[in-house]
N, C-alpha and C positions, 0 to 999 in steps of 0.2 A: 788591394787583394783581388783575384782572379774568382773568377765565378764558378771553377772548380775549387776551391778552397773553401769558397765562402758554400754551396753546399756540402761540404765533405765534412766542416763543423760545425752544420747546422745539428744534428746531432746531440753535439758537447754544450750547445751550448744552454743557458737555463734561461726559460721564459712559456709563457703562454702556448699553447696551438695556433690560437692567434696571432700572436706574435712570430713563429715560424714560417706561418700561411704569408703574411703579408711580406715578411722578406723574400720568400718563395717567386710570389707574387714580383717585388721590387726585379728579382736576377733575371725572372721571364722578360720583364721588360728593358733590360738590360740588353741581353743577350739576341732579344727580337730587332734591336736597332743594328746589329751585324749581319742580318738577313740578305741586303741587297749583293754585301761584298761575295754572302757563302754562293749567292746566285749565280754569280758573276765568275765564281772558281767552277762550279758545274758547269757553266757553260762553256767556260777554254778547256777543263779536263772533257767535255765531248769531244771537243776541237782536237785534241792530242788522241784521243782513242780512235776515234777515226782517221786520224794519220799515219796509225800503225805505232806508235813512239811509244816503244816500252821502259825505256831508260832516258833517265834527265841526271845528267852528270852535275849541274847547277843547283840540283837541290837534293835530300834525301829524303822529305816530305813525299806521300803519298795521296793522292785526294781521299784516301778510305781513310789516312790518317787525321784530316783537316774537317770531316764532314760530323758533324752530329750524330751518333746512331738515330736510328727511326724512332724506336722505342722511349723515345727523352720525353716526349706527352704524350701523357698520359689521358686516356679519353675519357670526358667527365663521367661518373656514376648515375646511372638512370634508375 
């Protein structure tokens, strides 16, 4: 199951806060072990924007498609 699924039924599903938090918890760590590849796409989509290359006929994928919005963490409550 895709870690947009598994929060989008976090939801539905019935259990604790607890038990929500740590799954939460499990998809963050999840998701953090794909960090090197998202790095590695920011840094070739520099490479293409400073090349001028507005069109890639090889893919329909856009980097604003592929990136995380900013807003995804949330910064702890003080």
């Amino acid at each position: 199951m895709s870690c947009d699924v598994k929060v989008a039924s976090l939801g539905l599903q019935k259990g604790s806060l607890e038990d929500h938090v740590a799954m939460l918890q499990s998809l963050d760590s999840e998701v953090t072990e794909y960090r090197p590849q998202l790095d590695e796409l920011e840094r070739v989509n520099q490479e293409v924007q400073e090349a001028l290359v507005f069109d890639n006929p090889h893919t329909p994928y856009t980097m604003e498609v592929s990136s995380p919005p900013t807003h995804t963490r949330p910064t702890p409550w003080r």
